[in-house]
TIMI-2910 file (N, C-alpha, C, CB; in pm, 1 decimal, decimal comma, always signed):
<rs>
+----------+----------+----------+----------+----------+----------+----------+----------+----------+----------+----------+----------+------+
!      n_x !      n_y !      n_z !     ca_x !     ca_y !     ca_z !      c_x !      c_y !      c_z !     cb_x !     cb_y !     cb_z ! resn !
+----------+----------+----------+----------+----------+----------+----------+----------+----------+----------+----------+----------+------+
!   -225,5 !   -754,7 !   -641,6 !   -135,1 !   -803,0 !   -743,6 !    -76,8 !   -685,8 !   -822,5 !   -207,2 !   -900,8 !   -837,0 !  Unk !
!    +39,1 !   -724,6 !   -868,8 !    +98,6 !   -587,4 !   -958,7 !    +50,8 !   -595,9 !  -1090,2 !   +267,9 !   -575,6 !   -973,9 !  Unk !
!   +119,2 !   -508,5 !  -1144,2 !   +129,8 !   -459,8 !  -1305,5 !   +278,1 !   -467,3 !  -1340,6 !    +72,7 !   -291,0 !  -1335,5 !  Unk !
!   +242,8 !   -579,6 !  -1460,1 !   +443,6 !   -577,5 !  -1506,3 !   +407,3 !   -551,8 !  -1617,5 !   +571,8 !   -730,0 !  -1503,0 !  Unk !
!   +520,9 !   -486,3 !  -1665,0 !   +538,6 !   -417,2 !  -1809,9 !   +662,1 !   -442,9 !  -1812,0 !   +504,4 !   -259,9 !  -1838,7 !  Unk !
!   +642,7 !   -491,3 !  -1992,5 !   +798,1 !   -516,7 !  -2042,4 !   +766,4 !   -446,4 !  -2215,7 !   +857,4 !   -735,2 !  -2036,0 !  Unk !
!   +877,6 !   -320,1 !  -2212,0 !   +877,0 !   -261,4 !  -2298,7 !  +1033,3 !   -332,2 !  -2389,0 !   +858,8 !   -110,5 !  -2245,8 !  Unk !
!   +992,8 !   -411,5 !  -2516,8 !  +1087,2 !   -509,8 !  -2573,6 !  +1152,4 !   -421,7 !  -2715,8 !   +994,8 !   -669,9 !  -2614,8 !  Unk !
!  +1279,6 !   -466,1 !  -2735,2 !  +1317,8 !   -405,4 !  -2824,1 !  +1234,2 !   -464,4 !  -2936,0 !  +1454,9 !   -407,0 !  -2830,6 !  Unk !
!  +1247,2 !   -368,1 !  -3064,2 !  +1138,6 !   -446,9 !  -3238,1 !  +1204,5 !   -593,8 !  -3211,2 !  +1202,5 !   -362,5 !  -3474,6 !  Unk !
!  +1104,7 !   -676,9 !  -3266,8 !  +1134,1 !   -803,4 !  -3278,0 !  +1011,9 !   -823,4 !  -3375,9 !  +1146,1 !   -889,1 !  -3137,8 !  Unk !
!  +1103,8 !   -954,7 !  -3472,2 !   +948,1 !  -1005,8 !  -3559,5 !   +828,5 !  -1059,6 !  -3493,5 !   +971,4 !  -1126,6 !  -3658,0 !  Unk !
!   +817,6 !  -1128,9 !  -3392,8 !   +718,3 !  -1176,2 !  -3376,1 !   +746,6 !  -1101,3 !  -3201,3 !   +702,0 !  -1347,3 !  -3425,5 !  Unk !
!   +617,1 !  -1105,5 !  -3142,5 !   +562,4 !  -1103,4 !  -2992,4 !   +651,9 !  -1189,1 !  -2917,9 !   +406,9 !  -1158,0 !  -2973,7 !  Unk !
!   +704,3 !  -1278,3 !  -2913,0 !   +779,8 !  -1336,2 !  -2821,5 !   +932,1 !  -1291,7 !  -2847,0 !   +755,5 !  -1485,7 !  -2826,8 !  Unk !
!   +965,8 !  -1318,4 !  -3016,7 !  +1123,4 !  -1224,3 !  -3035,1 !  +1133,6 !  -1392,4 !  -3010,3 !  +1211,8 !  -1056,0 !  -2899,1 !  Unk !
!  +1083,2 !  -1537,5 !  -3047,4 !  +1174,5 !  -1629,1 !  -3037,0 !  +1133,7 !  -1713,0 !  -3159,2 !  +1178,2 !  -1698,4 !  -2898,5 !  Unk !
!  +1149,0 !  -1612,5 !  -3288,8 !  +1168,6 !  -1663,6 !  -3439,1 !  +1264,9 !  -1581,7 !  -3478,9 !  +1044,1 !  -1657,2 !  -3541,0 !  Unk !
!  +1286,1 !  -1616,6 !  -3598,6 !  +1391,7 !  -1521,2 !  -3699,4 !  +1520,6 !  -1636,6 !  -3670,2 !  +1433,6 !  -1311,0 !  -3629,6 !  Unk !
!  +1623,1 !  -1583,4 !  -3780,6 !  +1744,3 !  -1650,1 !  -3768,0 !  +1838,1 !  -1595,2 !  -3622,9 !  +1822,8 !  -1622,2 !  -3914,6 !  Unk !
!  +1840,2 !  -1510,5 !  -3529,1 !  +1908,6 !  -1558,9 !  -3454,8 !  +1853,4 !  -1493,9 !  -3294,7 !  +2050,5 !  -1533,9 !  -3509,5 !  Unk !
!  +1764,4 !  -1581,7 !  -3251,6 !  +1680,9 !  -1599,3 !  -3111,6 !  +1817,5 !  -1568,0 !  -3015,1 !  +1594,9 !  -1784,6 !  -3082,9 !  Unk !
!  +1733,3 !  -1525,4 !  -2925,0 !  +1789,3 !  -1467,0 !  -2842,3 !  +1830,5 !  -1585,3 !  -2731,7 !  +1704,2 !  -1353,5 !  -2802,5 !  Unk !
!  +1866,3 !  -1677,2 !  -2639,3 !  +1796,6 !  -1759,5 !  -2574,4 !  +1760,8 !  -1759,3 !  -2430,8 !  +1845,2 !  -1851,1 !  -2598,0 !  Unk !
!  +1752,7 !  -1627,6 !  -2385,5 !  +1700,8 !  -1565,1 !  -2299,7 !  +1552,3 !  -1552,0 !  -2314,5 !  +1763,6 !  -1458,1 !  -2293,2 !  Unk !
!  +1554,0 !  -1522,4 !  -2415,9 !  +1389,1 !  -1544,9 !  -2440,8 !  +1294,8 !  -1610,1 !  -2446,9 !  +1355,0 !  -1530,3 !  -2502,0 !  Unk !
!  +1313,0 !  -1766,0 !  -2461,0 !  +1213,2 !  -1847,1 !  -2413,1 !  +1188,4 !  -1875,9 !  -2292,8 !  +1218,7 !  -1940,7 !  -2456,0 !  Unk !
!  +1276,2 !  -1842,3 !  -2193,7 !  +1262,8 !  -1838,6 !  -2047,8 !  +1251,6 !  -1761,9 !  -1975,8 !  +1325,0 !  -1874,0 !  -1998,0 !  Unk !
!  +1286,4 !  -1637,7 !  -2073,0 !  +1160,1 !  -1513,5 !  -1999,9 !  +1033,6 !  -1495,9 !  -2010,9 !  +1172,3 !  -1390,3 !  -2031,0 !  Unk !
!   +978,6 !  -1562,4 !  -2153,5 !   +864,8 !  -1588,9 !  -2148,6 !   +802,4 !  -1664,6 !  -2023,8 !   +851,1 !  -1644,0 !  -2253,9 !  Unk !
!   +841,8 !  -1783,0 !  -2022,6 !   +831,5 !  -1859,3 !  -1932,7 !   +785,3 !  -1792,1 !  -1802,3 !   +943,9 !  -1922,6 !  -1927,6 !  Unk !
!   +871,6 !  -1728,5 !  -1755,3 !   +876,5 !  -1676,0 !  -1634,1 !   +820,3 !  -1558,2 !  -1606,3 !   +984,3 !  -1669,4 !  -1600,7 !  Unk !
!   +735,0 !  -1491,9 !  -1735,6 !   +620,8 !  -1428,9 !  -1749,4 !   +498,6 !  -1505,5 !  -1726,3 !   +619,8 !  -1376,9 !  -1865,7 !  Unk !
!   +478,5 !  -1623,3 !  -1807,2 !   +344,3 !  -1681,2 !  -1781,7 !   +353,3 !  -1719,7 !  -1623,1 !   +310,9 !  -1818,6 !  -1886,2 !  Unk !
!   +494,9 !  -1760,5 !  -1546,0 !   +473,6 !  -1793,3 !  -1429,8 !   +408,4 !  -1657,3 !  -1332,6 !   +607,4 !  -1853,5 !  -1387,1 !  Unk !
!   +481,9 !  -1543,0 !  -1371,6 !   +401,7 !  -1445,1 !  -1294,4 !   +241,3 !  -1424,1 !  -1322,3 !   +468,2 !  -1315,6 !  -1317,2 !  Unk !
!   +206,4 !  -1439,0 !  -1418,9 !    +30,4 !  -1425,7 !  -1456,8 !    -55,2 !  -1531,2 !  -1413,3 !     -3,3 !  -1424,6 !  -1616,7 !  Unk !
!    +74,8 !  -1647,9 !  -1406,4 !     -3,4 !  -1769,6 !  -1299,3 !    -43,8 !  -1695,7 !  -1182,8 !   +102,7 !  -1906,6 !  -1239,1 !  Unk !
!    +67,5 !  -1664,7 !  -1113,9 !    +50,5 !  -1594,4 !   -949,4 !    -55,4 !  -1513,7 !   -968,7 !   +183,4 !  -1494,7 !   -881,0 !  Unk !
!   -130,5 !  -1438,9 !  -1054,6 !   -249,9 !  -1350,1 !  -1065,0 !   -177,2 !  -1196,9 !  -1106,0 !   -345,1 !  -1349,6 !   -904,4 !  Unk !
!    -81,1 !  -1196,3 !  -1130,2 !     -7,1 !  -1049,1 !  -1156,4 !    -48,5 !  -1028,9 !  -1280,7 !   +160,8 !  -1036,2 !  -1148,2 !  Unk !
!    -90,2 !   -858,4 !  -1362,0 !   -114,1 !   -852,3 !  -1464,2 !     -7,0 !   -820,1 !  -1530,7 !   -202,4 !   -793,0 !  -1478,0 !  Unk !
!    +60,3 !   -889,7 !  -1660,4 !   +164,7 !   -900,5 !  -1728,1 !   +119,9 !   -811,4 !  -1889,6 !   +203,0 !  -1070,8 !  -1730,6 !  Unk !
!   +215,6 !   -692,3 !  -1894,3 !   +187,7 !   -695,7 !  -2032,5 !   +276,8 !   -667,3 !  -2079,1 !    +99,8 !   -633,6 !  -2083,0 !  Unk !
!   +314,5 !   -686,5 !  -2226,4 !   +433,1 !   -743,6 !  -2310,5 !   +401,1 !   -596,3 !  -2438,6 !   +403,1 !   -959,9 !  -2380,0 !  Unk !
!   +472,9 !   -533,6 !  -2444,3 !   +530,2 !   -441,0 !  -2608,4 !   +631,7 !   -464,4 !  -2642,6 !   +548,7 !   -290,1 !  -2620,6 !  Unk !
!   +573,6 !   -504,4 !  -2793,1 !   +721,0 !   -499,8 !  -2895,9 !   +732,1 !   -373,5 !  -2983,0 !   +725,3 !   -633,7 !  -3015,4 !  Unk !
!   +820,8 !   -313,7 !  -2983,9 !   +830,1 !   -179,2 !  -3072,8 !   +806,7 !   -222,4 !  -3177,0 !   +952,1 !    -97,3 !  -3083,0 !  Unk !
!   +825,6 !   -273,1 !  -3280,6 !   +811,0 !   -305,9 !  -3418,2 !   +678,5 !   -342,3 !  -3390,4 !   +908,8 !   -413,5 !  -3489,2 !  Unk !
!   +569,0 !   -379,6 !  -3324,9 !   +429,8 !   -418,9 !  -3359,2 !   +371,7 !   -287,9 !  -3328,1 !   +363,0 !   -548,7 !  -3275,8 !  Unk !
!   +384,8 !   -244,4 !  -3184,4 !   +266,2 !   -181,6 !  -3093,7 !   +378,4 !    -47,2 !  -3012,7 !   +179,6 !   -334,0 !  -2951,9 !  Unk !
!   +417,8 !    +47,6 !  -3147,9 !   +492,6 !   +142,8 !  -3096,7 !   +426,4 !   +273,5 !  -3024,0 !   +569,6 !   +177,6 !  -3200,5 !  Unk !
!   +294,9 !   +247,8 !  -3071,6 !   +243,8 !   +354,0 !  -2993,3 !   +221,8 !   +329,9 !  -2831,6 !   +115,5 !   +389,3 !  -3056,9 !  Unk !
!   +246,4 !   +234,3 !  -2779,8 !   +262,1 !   +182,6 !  -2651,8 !   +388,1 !   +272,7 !  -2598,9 !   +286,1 !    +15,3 !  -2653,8 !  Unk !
!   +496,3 !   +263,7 !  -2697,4 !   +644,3 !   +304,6 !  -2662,1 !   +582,4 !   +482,7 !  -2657,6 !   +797,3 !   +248,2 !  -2812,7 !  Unk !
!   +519,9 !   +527,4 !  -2703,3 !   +486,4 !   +717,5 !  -2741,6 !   +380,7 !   +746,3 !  -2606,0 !   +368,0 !   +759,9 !  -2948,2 !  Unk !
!   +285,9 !   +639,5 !  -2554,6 !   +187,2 !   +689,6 !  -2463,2 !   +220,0 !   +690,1 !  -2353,3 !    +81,5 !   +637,1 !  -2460,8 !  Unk !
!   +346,7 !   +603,2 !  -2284,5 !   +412,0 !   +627,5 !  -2166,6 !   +569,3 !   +710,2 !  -2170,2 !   +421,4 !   +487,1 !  -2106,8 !  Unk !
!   +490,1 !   +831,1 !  -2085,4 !   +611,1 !   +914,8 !  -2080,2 !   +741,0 !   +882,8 !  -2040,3 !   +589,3 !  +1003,8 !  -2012,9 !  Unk !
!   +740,2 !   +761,8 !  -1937,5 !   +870,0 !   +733,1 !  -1861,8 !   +975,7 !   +652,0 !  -1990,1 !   +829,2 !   +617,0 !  -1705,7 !  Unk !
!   +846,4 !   +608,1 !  -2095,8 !   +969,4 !   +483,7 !  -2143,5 !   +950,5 !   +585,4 !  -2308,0 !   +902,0 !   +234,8 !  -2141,0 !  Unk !
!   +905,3 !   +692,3 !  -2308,4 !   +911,4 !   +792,4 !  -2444,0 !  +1075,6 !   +876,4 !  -2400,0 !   +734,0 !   +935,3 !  -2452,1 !  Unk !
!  +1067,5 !   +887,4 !  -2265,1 !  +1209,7 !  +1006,8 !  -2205,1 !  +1318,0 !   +874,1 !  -2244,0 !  +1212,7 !  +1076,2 !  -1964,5 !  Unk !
!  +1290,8 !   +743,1 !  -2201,7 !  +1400,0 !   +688,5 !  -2175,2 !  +1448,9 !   +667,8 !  -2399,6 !  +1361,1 !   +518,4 !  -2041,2 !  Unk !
!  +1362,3 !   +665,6 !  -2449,7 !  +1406,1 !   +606,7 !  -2599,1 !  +1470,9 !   +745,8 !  -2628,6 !  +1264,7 !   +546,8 !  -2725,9 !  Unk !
!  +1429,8 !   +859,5 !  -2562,3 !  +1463,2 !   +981,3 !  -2619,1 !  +1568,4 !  +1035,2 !  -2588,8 !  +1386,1 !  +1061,9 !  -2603,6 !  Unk !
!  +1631,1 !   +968,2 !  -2462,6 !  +1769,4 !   +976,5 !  -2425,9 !  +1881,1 !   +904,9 !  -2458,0 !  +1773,7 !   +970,2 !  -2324,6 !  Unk !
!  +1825,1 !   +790,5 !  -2493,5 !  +1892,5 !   +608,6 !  -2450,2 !  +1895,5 !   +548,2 !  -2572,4 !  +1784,2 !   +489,2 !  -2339,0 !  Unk !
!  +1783,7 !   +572,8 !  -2670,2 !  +1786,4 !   +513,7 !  -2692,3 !  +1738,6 !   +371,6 !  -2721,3 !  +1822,2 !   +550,4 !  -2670,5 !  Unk !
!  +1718,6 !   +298,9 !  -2883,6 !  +1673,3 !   +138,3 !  -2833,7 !  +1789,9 !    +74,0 !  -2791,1 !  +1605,7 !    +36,6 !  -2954,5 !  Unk !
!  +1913,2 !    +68,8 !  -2720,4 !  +1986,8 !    +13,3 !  -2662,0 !  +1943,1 !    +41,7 !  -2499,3 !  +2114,5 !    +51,0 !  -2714,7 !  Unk !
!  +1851,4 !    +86,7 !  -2432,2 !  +1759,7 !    +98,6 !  -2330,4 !  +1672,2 !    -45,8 !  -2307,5 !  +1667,6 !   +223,1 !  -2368,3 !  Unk !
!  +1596,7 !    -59,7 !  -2427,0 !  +1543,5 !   -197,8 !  -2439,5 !  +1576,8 !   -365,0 !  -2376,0 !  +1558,4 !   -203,2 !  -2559,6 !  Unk !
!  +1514,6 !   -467,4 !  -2328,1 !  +1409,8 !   -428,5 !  -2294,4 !  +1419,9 !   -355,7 !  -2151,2 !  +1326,7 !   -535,1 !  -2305,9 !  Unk !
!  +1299,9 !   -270,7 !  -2155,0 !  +1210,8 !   -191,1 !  -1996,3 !  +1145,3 !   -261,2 !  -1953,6 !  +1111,0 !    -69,7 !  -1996,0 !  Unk !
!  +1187,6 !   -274,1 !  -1803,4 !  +1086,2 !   -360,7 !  -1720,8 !  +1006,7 !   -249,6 !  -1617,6 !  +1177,2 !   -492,6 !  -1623,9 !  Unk !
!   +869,6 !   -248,6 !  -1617,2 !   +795,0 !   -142,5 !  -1521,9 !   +697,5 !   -203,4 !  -1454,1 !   +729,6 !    -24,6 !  -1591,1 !  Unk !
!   +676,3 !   -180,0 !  -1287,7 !   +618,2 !   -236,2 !  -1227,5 !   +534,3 !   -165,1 !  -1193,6 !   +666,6 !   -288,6 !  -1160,0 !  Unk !
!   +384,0 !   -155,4 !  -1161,9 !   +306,4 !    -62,4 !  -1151,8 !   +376,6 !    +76,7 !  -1154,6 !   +234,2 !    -87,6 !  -1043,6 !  Unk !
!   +383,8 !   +122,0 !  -1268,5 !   +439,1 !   +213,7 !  -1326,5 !   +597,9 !   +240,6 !  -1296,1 !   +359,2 !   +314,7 !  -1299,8 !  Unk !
!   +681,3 !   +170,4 !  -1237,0 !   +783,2 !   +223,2 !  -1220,8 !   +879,9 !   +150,5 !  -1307,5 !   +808,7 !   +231,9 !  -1091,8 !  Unk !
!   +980,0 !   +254,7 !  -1320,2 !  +1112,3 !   +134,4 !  -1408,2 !  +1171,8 !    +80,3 !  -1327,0 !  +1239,9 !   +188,5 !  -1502,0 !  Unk !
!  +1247,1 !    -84,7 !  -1332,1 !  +1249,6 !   -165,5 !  -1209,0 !  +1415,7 !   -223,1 !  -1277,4 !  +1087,7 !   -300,5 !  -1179,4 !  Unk !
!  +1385,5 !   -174,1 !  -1461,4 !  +1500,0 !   -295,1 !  -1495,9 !  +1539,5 !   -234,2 !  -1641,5 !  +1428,7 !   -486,0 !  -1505,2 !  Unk !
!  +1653,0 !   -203,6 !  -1718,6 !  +1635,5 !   -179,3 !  -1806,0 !  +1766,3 !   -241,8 !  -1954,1 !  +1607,5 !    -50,1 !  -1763,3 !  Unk !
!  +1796,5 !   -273,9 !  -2027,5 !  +1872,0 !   -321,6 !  -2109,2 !  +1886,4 !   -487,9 !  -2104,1 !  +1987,7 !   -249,7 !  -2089,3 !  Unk !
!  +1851,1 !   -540,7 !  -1987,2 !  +1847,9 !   -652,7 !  -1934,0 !  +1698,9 !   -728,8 !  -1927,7 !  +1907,1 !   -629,2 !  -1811,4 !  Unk !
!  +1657,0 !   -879,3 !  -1971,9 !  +1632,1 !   -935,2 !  -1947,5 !  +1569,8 !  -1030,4 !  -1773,1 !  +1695,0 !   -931,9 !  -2021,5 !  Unk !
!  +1530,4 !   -990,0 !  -1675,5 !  +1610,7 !   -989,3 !  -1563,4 !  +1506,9 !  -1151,8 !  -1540,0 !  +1606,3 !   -822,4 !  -1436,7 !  Unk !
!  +1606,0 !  -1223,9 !  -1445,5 !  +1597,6 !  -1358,2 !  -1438,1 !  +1408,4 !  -1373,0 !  -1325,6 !  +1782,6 !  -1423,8 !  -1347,5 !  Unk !
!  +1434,4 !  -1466,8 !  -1293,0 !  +1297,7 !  -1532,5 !  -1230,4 !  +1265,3 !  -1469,4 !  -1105,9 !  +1308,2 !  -1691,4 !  -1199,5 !  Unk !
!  +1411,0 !  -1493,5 !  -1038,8 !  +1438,1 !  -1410,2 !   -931,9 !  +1455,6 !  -1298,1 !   -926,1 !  +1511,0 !  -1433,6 !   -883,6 !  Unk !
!  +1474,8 !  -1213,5 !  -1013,4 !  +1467,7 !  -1052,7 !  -1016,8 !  +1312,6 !  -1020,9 !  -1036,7 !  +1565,5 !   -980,9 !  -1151,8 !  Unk !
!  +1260,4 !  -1089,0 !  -1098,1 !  +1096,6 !  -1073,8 !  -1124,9 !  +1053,8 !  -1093,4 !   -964,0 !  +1015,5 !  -1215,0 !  -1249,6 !  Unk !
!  +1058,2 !  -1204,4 !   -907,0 !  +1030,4 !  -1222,2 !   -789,9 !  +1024,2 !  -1102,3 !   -653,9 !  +1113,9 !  -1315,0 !   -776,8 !  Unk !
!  +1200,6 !  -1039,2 !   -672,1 !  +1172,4 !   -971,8 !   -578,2 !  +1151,6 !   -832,3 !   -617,9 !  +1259,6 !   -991,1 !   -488,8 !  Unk !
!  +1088,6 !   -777,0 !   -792,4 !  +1084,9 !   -685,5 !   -849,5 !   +872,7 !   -643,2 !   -780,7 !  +1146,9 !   -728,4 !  -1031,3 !  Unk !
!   +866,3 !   -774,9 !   -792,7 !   +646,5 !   -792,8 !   -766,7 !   +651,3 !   -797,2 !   -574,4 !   +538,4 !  -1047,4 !   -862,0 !  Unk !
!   +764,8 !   -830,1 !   -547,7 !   +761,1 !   -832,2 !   -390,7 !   +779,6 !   -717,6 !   -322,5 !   +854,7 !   -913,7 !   -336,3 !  Unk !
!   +864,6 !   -599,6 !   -398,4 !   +942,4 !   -525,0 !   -345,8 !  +1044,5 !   -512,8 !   -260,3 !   +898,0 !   -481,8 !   -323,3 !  Unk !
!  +1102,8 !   -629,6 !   -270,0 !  +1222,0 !   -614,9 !   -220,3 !  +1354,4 !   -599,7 !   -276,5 !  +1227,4 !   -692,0 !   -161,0 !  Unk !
!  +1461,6 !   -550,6 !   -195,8 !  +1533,5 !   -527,3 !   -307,6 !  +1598,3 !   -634,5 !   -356,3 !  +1615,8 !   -434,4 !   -291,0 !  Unk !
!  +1696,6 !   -587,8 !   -479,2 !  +1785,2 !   -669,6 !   -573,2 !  +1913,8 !   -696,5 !   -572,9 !  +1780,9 !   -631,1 !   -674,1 !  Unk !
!  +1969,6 !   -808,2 !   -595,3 !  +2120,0 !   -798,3 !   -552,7 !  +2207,5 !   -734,3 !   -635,9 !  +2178,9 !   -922,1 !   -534,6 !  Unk !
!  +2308,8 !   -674,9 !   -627,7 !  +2331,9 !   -577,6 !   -674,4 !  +2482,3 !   -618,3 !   -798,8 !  +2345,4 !   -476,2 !   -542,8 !  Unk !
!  +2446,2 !   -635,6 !   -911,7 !  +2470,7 !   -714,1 !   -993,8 !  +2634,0 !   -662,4 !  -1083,7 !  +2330,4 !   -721,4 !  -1073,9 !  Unk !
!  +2648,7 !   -524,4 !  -1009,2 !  +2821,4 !   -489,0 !  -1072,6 !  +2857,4 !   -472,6 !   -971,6 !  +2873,1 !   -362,8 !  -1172,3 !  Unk !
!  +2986,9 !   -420,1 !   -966,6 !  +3095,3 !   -392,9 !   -839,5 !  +3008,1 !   -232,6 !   -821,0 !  +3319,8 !   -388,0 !   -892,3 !  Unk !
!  +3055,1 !   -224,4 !   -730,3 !  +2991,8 !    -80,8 !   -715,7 !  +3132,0 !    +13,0 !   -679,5 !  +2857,7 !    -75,2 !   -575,1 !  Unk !
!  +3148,3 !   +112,8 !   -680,5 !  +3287,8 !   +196,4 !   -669,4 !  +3288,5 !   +214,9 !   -508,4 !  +3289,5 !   +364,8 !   -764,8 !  Unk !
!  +3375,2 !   +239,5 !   -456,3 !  +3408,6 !   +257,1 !   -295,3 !  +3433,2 !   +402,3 !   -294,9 !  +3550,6 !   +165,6 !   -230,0 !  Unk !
!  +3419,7 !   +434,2 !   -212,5 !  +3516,8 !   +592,5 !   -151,4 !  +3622,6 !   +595,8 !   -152,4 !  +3516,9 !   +642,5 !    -20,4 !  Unk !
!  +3667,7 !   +462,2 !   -154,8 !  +3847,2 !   +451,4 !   -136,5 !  +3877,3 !   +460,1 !   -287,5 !  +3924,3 !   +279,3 !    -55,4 !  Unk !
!  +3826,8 !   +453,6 !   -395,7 !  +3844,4 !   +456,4 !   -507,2 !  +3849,0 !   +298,0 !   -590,0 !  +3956,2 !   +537,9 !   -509,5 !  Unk !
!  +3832,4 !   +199,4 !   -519,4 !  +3904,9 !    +99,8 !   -554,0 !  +3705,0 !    +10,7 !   -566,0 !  +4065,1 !    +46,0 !   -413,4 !  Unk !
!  +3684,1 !   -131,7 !   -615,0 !  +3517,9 !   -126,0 !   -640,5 !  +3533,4 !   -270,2 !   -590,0 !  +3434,9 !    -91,3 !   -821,4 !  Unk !
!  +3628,6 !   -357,5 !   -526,0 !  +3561,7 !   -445,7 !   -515,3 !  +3664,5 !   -486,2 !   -298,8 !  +3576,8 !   -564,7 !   -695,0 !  Unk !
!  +3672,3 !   -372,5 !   -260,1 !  +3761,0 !   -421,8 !   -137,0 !  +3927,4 !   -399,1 !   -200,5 !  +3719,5 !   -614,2 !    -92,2 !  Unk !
!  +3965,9 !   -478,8 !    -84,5 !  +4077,0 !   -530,9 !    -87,0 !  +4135,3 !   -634,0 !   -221,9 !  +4069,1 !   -591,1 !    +33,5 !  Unk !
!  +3998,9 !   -733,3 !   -212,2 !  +4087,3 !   -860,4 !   -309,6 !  +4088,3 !   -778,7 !   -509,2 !  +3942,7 !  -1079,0 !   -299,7 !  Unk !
!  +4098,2 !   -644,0 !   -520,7 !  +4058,0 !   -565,3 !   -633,9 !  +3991,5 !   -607,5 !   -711,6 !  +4134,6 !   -523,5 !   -696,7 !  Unk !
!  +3971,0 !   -537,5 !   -811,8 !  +3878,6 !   -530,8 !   -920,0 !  +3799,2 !   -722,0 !   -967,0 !  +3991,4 !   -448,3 !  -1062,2 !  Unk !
!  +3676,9 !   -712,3 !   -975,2 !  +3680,9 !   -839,7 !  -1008,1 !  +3665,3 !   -874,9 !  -1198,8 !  +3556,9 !   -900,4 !   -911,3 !  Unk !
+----------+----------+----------+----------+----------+----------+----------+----------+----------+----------+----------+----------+------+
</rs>
């Protein structure tokens, strides 16, 4: 089973689904956290505003605040690797993030020809 890590931007509470304006991505990422810890995967959750020394003891996600930024936030790391970052990523990105397979590839990507989406241009 893996190791997921989700390094979350400050939020008041551990889930980030109080305060006046919830995110609503967030109750269904929760969600789809407890579904991975169902499967037996070990899930663990940092919020900068609680448990920042979490954010200082891993080097990968200390380089990334130190470059990036909390607009980096949240970090998704899978037995140690970064898998996901500024994004939330859905059920199915979790899925094939613990599977290793890859991900679909979620912008246009640029061509050689200069142009990013074919023929039918830009989308």
């Amino acid at each position: 089973m893996r190791t997921v890590q989700i390094y979350d931007k400050p939020m008041c509470c551990s889930t980030g689904v109080c305060g006046p304006e919830v995110d609503a991505k967030l109750p269904q990422f929760a969600s789809d956290l407890d579904w991975l810890k169902s499967l037996g995967h070990n899930v663990e959750r940092y919020n900068l505003a609680q448990q920042p020394q979490a954010f200082i003891d891993n080097k990968s996600i200390h380089q990334v605040l130190s470059t990036e930024g909390t607009d980096s936030l949240p970090v998704v790391v899978i037995d140690g690797e970064i898998v996901s970052r500024k994004v939330y990523p859905s059920r199915d990105m979790l899925t094939a993030f613990v599977n290793g397979a890859p991900v679909k590839q979620l912008l246009p990507v640029a061509k050689s020809s200069g142009d990013c989406c074919g023929t039918s241009g830009c989308c």
